[in-house]
N, C-alpha and C positions, 0 to 999 in steps of 0.2 A: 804149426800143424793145422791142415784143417781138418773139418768134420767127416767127409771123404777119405782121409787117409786113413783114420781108425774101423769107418764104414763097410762091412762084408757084403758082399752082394749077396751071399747065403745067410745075413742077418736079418734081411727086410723080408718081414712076414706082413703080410697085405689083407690077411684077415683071418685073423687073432680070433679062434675058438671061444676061450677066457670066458669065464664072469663073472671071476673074485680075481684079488688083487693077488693070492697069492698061483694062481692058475697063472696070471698076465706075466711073473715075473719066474715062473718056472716054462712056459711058452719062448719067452725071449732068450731066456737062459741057456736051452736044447744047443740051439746052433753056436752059441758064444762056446761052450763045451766043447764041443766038437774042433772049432775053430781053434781055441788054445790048449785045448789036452786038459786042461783043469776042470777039476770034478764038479759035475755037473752041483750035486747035494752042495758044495764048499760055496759055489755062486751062490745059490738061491740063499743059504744060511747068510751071507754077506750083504746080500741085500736086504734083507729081513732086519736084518741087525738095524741099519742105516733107517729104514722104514720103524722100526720102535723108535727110535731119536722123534719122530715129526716126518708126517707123508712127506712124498717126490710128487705128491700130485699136487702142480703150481694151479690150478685153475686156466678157464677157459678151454678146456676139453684135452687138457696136458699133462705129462705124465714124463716125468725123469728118474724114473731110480737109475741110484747111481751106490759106486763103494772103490774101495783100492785095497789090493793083495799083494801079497809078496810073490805070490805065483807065477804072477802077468809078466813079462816084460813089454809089452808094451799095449799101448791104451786099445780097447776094443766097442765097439759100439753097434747095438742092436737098435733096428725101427720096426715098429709094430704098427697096426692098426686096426682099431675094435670098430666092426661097422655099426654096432648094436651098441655100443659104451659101455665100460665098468664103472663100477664103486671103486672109484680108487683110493677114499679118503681124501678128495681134494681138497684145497682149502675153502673154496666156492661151493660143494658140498654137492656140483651137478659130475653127472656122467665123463668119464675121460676118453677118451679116442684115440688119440696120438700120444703115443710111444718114443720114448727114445732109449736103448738103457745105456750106461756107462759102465767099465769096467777101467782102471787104472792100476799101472802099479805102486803101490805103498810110499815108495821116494820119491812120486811126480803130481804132488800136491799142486805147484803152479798150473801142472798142465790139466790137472783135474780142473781146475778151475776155471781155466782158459775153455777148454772145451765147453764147461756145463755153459759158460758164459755165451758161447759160440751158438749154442745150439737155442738157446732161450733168446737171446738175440735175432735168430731166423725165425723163431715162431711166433715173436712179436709182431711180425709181418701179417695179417689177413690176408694177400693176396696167396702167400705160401701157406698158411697154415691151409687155406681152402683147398686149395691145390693138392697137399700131401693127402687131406678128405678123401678128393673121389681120385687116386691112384689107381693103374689097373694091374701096373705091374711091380718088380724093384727096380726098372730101367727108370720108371716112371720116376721114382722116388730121387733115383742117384743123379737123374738129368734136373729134376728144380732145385736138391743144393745145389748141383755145379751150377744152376747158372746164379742161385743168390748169393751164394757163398763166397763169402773176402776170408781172406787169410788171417784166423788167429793167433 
């Protein structure tokens, strides 16, 4: 699977209101709801959950929350971007920017994995993570994975 397949083009929100963590992760949530019929509250509590365990915010201006439900059938992926940056509790302790959230279902642990892997693997890039920066649109976004993007 790639990161595109789970990717909505009604999930890339290109500038992210947000300025607490739990705003970023009710923001990215909106459309994911909509997208899969699942309650909007049920997301955000699920990710909340995940985020008490230890932030999604890996450092360098990154932000992955992520969680898996029984609800989903199958994986769903939101991309966000704060032009201004949140606290997101990152481990680097600066500002985060870049969004991605994960949603999975409950029995695709591997593919949970696979993806978070997929996706922190493209953002280890500079030349992409800059790029996803100054975005203007979601075509913008869905055209630099597809062209970095290898098959997970």
């Amino acid at each position: 699977m790639k990161i595109l397949d789970a990717l909505h083009e009604e999930a890339i929100l290109i500038d992210l209101k947000a300025t607490q963590k739990i705003e970023v992760i009710q923001e990215l949530v909106a459309p994911v709801a909509k997208i899969t019929g699942v309650d909007r509250d049920l997301l955000v509590r699920v990710l909340m959950e995940r985020e008490r365990l230890g932030s999604t915010g890996i450092g360098g201006g990154i932000g992955i929350p992520h969680g898996k439900l029984k609800e989903l059938e199958v994986p769903v992926l939101a991309f966000g971007l704060s032009r201004q940056g949140v606290d997101f509790e990152s481990m680097d302790g600066r500002p985060t920017y870049i969004f991605f959230l994960l949603l999975t279902p409950d029995d695709s642990a591997g593919l949970h994995l696979k993806l978070l892997a997929g996706i922190s693997k493209l953002l280890k890039q500079e030349p992409i993570k800059e790029q996803l920066m100054n975005v203007r649109s979601p075509d913008d976004v869905i055209e630099i994975i597809k062209a970095a993007e290898t098959d997970i």
